[in-house]
N, CA, C and O atoms as a Tinker XYZ file with bonds, in Angstrom:
   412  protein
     1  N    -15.354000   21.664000   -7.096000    73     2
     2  CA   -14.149000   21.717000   -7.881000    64     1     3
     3  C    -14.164000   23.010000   -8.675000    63     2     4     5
     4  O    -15.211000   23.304000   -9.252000    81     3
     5  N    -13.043000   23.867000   -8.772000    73     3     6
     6  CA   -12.884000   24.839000   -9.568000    64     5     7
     7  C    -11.974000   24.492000  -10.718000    63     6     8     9
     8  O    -11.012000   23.728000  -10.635000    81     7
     9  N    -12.483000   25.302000  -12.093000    73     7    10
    10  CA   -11.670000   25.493000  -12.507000    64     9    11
    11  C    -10.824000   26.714000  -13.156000    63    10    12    13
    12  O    -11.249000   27.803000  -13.541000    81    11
    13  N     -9.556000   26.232000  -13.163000    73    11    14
    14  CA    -8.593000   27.685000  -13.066000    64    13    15
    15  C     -8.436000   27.945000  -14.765000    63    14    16    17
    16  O     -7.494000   28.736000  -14.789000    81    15
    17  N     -8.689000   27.801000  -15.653000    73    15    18
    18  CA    -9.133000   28.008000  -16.810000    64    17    19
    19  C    -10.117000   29.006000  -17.073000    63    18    20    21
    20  O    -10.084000   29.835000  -17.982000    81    19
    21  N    -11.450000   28.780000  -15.748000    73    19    22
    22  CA   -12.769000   29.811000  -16.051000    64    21    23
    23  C    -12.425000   30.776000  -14.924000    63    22    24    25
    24  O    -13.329000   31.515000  -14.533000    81    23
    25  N    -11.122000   30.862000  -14.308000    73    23    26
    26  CA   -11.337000   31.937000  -13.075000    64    25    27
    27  C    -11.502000   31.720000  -11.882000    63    26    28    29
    28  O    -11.613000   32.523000  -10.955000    81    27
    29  N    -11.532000   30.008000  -11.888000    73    27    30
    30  CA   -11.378000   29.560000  -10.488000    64    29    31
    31  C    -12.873000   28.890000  -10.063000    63    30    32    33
    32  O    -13.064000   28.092000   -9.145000    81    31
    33  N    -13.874000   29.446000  -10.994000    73    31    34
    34  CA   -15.355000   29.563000  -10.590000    64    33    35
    35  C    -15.768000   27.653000  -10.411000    63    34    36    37
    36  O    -15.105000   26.808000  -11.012000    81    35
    37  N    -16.705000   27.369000   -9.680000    73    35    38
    38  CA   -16.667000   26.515000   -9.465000    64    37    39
    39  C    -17.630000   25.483000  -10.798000    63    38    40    41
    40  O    -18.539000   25.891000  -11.522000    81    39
    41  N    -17.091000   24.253000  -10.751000    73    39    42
    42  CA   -17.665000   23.599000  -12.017000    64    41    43
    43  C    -18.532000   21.907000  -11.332000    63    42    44    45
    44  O    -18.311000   21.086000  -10.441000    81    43
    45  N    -19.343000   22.086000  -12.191000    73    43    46
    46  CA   -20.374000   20.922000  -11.677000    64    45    47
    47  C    -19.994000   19.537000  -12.999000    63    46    48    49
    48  O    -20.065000   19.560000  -14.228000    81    47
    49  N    -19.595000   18.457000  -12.027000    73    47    50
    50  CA   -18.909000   16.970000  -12.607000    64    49    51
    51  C    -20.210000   16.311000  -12.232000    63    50    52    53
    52  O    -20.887000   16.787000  -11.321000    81    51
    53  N    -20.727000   14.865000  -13.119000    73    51    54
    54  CA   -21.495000   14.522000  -12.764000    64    53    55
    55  C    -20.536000   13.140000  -12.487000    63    54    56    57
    56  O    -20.042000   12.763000  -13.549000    81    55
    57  N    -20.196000   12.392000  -11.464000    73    55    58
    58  CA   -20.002000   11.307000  -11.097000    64    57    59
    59  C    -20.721000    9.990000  -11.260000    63    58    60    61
    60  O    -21.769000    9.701000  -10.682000    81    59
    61  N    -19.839000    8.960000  -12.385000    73    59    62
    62  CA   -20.712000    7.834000  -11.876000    64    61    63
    63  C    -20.222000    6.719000  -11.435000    63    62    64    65
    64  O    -19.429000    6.019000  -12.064000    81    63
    65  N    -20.769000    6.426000  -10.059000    73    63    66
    66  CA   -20.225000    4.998000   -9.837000    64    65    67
    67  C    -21.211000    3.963000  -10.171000    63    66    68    69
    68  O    -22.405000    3.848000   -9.896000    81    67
    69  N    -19.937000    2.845000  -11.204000    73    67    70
    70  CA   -21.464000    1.767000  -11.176000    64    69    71
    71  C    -21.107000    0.385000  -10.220000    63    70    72    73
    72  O    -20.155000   -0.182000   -9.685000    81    71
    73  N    -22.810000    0.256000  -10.437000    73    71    74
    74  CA   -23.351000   -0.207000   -9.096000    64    73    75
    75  C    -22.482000   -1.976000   -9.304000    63    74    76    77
    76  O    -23.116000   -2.844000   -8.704000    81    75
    77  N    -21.518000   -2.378000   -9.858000    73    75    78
    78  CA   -20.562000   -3.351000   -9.765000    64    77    79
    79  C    -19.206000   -3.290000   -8.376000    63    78    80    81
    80  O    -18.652000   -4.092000   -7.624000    81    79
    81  N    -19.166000   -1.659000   -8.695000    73    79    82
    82  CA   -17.722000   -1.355000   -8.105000    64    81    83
    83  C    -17.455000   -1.907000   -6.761000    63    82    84    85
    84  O    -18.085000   -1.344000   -5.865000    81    83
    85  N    -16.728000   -2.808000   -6.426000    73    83    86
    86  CA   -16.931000   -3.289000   -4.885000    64    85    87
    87  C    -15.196000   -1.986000   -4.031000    63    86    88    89
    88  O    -14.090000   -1.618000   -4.427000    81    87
    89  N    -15.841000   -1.853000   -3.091000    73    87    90
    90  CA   -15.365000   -1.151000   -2.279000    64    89    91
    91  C    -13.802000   -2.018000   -1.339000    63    90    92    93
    92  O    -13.775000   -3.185000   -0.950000    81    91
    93  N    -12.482000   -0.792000   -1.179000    73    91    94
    94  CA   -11.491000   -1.772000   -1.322000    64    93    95
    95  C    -10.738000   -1.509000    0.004000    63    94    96    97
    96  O    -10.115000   -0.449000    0.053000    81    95
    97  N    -10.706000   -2.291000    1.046000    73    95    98
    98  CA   -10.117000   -1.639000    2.456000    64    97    99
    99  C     -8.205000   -1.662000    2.483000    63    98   100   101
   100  O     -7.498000   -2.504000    1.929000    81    99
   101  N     -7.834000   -0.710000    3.134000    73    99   102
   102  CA    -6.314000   -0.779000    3.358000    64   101   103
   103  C     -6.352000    0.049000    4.194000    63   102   104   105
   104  O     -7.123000    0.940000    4.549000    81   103
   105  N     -5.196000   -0.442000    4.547000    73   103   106
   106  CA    -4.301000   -0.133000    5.905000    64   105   107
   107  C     -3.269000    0.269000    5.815000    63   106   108   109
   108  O     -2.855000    0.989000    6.723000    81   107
   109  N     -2.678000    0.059000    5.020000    73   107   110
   110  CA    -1.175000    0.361000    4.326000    64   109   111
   111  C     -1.015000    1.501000    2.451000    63   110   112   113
   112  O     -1.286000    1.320000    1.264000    81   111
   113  N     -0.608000    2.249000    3.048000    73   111   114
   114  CA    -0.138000    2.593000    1.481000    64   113   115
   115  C      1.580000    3.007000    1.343000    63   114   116   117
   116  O      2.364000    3.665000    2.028000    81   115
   117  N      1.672000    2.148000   -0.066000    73   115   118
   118  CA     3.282000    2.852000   -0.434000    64   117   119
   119  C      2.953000    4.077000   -1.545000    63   118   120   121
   120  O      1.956000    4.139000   -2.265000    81   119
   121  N      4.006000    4.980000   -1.484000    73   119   122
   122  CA     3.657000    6.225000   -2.553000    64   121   123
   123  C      5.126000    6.322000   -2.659000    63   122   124   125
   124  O      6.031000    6.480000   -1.840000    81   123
   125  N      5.045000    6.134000   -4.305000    73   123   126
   126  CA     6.334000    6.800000   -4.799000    64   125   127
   127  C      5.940000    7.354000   -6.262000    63   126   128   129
   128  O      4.872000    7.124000   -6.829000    81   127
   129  N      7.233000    8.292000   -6.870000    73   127   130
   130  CA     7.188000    8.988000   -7.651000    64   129   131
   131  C      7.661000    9.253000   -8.401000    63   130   132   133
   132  O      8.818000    9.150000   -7.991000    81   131
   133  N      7.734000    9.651000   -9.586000    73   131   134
   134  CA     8.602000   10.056000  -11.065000    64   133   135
   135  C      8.407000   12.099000  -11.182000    63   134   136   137
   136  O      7.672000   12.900000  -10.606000    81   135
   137  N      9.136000   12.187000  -11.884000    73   135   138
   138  CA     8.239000   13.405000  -12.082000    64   137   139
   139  C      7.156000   13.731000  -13.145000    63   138   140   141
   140  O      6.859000   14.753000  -13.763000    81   139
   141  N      6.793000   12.760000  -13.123000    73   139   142
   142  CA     5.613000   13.142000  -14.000000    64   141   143
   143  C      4.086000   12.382000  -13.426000    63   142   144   145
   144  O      2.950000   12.716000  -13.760000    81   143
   145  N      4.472000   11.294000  -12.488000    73   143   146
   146  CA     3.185000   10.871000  -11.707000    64   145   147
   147  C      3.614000   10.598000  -10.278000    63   146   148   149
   148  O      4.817000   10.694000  -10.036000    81   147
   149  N      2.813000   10.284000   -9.341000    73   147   150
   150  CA     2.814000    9.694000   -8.314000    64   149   151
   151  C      1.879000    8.260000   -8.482000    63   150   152   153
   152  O      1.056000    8.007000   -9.361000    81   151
   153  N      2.214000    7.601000   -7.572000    73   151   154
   154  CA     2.073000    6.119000   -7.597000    64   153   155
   155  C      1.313000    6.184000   -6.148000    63   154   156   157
   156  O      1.925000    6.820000   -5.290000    81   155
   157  N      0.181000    5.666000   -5.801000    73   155   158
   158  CA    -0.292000    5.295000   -4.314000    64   157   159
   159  C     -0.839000    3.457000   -5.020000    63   158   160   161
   160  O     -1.657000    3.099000   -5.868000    81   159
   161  N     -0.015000    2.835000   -4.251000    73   159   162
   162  CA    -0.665000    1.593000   -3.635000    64   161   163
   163  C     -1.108000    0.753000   -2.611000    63   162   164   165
   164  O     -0.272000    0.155000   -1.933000    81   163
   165  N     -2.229000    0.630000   -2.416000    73   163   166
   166  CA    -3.071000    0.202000   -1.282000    64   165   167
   167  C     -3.419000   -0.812000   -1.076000    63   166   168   169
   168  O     -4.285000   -1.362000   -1.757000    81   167
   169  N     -2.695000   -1.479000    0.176000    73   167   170
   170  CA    -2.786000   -2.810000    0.571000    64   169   171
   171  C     -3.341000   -3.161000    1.729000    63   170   172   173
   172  O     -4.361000   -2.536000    2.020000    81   171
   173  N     -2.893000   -4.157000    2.645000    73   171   174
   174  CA    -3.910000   -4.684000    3.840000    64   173   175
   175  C     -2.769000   -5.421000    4.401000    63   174   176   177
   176  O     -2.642000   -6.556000    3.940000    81   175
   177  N     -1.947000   -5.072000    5.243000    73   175   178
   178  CA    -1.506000   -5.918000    6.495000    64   177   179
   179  C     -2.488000   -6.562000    7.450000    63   178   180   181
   180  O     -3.550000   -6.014000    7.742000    81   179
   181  N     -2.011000   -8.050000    8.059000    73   179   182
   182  CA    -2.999000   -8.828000    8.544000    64   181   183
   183  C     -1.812000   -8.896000    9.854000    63   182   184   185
   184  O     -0.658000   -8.670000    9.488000    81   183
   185  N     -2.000000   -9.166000   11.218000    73   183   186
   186  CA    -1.505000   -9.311000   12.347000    64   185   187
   187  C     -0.768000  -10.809000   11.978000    63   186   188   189
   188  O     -1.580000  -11.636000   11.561000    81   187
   189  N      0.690000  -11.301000   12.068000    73   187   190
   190  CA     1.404000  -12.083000   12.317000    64   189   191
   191  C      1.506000  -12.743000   10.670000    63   190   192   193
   192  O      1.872000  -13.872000   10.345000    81   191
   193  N      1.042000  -11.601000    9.788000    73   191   194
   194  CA     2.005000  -12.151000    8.398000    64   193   195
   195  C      2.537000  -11.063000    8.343000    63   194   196   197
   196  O      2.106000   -9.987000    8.757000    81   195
   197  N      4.244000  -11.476000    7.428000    73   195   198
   198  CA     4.763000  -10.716000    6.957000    64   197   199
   199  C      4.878000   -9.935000    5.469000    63   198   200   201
   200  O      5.828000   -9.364000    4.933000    81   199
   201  N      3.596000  -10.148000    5.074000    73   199   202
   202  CA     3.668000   -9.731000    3.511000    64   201   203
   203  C      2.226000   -8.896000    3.051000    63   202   204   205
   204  O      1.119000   -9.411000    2.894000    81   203
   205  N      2.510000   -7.781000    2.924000    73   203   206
   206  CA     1.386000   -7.044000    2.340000    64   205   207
   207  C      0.874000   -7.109000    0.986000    63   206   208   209
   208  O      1.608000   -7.081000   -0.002000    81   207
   209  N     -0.031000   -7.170000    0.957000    73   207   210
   210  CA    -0.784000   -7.382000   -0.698000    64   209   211
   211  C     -1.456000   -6.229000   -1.232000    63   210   212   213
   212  O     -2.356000   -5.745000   -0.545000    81   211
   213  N     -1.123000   -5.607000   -2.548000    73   211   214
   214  CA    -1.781000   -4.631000   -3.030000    64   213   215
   215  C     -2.898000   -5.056000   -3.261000    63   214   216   217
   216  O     -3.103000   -6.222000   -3.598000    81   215
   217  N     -3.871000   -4.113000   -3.106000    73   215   218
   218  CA    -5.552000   -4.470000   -3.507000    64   217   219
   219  C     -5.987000   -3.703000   -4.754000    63   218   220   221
   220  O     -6.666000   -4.175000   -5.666000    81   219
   221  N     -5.249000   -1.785000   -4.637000    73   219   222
   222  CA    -5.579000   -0.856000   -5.361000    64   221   223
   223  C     -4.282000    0.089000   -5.932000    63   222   224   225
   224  O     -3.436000    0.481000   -5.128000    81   223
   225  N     -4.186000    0.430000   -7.403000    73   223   226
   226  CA    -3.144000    1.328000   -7.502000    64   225   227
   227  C     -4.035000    2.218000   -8.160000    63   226   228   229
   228  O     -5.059000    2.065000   -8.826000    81   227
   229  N     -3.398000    3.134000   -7.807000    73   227   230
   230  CA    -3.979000    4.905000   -8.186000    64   229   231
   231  C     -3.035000    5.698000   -8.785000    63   230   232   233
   232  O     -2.224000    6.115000   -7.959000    81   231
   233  N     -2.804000    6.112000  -10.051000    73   231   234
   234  CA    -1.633000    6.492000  -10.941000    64   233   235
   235  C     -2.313000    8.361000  -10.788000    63   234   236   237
   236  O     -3.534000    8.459000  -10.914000    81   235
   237  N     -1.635000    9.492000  -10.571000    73   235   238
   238  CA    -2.093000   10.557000  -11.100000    64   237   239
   239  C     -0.743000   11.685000  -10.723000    63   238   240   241
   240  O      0.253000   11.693000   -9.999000    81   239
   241  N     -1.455000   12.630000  -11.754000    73   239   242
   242  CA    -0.048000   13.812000  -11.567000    64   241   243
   243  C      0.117000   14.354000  -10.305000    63   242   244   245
   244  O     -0.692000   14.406000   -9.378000    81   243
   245  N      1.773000   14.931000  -10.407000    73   243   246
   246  CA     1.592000   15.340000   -9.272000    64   245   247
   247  C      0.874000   17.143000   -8.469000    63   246   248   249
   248  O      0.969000   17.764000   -7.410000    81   247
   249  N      0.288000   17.269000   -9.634000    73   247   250
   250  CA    -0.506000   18.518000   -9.575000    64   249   251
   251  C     -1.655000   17.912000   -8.665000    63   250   252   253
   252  O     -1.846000   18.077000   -7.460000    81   251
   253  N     -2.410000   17.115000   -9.650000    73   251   254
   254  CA    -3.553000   15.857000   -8.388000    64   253   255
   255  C     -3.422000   15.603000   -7.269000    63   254   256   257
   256  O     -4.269000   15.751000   -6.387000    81   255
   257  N     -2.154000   15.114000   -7.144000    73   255   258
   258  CA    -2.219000   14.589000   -5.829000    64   257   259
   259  C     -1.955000   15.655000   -4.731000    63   258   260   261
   260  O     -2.308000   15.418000   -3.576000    81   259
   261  N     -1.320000   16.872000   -5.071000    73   259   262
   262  CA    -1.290000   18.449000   -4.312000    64   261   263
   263  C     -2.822000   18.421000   -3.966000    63   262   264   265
   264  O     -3.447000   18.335000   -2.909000    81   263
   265  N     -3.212000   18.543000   -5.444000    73   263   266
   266  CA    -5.148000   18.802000   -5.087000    64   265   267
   267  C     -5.563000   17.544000   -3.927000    63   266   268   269
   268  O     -6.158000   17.856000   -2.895000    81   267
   269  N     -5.272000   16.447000   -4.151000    73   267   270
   270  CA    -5.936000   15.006000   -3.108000    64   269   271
   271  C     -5.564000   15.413000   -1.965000    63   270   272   273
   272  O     -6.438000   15.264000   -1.111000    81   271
   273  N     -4.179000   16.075000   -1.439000    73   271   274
   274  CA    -3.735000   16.062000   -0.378000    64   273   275
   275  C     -4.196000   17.448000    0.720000    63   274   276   277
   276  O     -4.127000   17.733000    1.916000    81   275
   277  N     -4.707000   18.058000   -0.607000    73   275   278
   278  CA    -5.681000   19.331000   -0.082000    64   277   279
   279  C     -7.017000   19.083000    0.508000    63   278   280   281
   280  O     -7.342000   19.430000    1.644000    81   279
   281  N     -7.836000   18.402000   -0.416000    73   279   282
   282  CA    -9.095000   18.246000   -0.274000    64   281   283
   283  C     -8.863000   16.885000    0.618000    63   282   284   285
   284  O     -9.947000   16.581000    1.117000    81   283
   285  N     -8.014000   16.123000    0.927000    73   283   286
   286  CA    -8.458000   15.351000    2.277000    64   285   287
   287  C     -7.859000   16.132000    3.585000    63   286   288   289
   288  O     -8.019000   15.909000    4.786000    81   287
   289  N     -7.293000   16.887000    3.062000    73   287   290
   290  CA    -6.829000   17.747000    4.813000    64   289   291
   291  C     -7.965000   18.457000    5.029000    63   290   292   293
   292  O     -8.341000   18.563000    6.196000    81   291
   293  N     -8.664000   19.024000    4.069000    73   291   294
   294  CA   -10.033000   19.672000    3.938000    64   293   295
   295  C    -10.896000   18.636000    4.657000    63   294   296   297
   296  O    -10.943000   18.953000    5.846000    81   295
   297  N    -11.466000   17.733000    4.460000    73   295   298
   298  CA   -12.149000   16.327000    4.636000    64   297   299
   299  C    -11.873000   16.030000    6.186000    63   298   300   301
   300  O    -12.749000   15.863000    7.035000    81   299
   301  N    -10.273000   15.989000    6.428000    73   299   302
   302  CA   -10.208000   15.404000    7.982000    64   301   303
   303  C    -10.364000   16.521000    8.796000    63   302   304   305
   304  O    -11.045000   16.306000    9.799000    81   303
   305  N    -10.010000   17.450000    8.685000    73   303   306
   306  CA   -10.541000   19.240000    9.164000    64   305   307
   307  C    -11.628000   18.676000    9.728000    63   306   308   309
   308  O    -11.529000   17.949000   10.716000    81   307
   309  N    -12.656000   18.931000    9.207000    73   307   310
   310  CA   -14.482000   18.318000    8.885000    64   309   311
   311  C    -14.799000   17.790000    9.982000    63   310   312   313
   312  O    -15.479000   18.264000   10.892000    81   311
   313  N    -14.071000   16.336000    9.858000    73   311   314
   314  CA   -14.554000   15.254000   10.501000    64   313   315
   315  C    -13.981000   15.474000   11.682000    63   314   316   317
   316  O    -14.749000   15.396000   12.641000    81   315
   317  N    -12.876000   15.721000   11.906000    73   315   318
   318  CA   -12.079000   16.153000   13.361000    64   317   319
   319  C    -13.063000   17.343000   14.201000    63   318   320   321
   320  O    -13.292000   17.236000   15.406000    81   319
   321  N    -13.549000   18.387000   13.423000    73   319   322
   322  CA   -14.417000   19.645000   14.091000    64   321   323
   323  C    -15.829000   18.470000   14.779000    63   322   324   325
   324  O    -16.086000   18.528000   15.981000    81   323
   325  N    -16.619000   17.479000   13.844000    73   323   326
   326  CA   -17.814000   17.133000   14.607000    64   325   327
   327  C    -17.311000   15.751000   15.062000    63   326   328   329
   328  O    -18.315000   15.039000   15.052000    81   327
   329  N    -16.275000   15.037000   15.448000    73   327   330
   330  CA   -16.205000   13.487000   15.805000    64   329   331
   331  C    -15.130000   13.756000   16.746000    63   330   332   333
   332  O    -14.792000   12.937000   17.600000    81   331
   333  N    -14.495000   15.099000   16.571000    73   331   334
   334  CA   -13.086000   15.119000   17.564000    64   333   335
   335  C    -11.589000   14.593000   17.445000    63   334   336   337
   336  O    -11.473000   13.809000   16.503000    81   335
   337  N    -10.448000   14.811000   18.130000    73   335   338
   338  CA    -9.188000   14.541000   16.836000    64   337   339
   339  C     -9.002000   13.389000   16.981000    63   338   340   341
   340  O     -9.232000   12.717000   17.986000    81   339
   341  N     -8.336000   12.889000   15.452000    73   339   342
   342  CA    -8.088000   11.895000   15.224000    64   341   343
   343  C     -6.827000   11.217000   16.039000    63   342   344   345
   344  O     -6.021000   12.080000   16.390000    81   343
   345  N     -6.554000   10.213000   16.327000    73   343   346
   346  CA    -4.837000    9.856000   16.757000    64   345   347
   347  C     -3.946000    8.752000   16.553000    63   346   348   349
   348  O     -4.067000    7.535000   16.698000    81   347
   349  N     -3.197000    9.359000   16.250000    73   347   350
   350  CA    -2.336000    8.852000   15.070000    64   349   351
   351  C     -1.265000    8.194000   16.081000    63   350   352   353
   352  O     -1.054000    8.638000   17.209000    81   351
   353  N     -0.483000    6.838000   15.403000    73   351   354
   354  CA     0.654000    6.325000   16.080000    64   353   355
   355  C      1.907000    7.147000   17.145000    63   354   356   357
   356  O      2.489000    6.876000   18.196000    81   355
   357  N      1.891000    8.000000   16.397000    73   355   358
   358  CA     3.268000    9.369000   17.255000    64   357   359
   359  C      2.778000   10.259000   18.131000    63   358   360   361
   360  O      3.437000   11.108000   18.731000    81   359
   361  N      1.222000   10.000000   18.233000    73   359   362
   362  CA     0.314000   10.816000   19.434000    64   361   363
   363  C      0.287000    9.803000   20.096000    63   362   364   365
   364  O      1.215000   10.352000   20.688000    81   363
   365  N      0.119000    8.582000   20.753000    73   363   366
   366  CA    -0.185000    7.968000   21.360000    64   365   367
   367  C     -0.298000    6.225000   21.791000    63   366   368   369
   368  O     -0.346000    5.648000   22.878000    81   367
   369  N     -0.312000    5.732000   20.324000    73   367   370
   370  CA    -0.351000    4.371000   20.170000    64   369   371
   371  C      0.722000    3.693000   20.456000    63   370   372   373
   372  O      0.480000    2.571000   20.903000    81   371
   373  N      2.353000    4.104000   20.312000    73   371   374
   374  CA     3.256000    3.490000   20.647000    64   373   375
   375  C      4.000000    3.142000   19.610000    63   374   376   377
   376  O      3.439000    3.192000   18.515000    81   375
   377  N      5.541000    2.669000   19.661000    73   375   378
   378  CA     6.623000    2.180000   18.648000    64   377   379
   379  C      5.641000    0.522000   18.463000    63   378   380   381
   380  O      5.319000    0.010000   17.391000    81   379
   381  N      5.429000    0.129000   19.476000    73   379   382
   382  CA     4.865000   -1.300000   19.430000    64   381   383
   383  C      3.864000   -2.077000   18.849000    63   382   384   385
   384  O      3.558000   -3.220000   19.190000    81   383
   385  N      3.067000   -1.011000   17.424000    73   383   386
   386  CA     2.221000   -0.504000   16.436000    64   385   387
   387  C      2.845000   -0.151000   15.221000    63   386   388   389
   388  O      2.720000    1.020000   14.865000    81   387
   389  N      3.408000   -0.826000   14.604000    73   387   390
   390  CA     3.813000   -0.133000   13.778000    64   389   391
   391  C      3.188000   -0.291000   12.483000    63   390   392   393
   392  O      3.822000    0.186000   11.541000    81   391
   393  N      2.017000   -0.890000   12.210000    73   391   394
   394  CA     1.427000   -0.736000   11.221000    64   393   395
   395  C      0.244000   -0.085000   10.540000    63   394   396   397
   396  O     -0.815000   -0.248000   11.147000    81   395
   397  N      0.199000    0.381000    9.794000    73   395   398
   398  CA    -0.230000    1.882000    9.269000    64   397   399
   399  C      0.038000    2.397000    8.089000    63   398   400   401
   400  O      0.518000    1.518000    7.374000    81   399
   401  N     -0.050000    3.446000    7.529000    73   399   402
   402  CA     0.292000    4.050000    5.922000    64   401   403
   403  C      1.907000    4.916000    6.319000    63   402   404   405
   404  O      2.212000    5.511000    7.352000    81   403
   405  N      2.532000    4.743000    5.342000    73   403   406
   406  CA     3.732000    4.847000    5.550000    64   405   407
   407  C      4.196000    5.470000    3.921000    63   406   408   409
   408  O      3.900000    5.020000    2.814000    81   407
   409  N      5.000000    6.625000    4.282000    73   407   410
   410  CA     5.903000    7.547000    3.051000    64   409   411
   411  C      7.012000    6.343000    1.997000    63   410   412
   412  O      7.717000    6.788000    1.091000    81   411
């Protein structure tokens, strides 16, 4: 992480996760926005219900989420160079799929 305050130079965060935090799966996210945050909520579609359930909401600016949307294109870059490309519903899977993360 840089910061643009010192010149861009890079800055050392010490992260902590504690060892409670249980880990949260989705399949689905809605994202909407104000201008002053973005909203991601993360849920879990199940095959033959019709109702998705939020598990996780994630509130941050929309400066952040420029940065999130950087550093995971950065991230899938990565993983695509040593695992090979990823494929997504409109490459290949079909209209007959339609569940997934969605704008």
């Amino acid at each position: 992480m840089s910061n643009p305050q010192d010149g861009g130079r890079p800055v050392s965060v010490n992260v902590e996760l504690p060892a409670d935090l249980e880990a949260v799966y989705a399949n689905f996210v809605m994202i909407t926005h104000s201008p002053s945050e973005v909203v991601l909520d993360f849920a879990r579609i199940l095959p033959n219900i019709p109702k998705a359930k939020v598990y996780a909401r994630v509130l941050m600016t929309p400066m952040n989420a420029k940065l999130l949307l950087r550093a995971l294109g950065d991230n899938l870059q990565k993983f695509e160079e040593q695992f090979g490309e990823i494929k997504t519903p409109a490459e290949g899977f079909g209209p007959e799929r339609p569940i997934g993360f969605k704008k």
